[in-house]
C-alpha positions in Angstrom: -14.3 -26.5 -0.1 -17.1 -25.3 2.1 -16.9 -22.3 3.9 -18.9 -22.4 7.4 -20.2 -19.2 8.9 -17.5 -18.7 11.8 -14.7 -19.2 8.6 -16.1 -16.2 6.7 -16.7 -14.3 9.7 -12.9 -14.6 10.9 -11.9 -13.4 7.7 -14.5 -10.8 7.1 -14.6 -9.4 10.4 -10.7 -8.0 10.9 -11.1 -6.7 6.9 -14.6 -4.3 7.8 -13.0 -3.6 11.8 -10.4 -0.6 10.1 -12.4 0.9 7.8 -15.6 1.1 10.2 -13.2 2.0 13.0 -11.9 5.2 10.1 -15.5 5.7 9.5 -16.9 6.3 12.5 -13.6 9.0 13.5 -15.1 10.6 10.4 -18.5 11.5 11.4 -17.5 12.0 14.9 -14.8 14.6 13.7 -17.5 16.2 10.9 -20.2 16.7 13.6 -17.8 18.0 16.1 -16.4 20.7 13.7 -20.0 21.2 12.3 -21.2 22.1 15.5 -17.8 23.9 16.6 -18.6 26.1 13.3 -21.8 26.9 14.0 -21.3 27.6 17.3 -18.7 30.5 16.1 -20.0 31.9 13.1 -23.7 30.5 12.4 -25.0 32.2 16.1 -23.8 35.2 15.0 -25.1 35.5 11.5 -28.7 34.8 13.1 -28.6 30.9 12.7 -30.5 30.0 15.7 -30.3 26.7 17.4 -33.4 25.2 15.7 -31.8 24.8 12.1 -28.8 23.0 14.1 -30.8 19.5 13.2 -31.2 20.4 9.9 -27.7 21.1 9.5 -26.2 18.3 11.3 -27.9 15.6 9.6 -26.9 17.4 6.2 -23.5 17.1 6.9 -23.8 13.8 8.7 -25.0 12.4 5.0 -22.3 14.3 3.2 -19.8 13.1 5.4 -21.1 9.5 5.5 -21.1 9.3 1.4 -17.5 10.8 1.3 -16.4 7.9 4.2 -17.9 5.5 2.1 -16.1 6.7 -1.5 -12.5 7.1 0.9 -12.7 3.6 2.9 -14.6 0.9 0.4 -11.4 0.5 -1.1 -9.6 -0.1 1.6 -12.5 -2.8 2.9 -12.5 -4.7 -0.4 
């Protein structure tokens, strides 16, 4: 049997849609309470906005390697 490109796409794509779908709720969720933190307790402790990058992109890896460990499973 010979699997054409639109086959493996129609079964591939509905598998990956969930999990990138979770994913993305993830980082959106992480940067939003990243920033909501800082916002309350990093201003006040002297944090100033120029670390914010720094910090955002930190977390934005963490919580990209811990959607990746929580949702391959569910993509496979």
């Amino acid at each position: 049997m010979i699997l054409t490109a639109a086959a493996v796409q129609t079964v591939v794509a509905p598998r990956i849609f969930l999990p990138l779908c979770l994913g993305l709720a993830v980082l959106l969720i992480g940067a939003l309470t990243r920033i909501w933190l800082w916002w309350q307790f990093g201003l006040p402790a002297g944090i100033g906005p120029g670390a914010l990058p720094l910090i955002a992109l930190g977390g934005l890896l963490n919580d990209a390697v811990v959607a990746l460990y929580l949702l391959a499973p569910l993509a496979l």
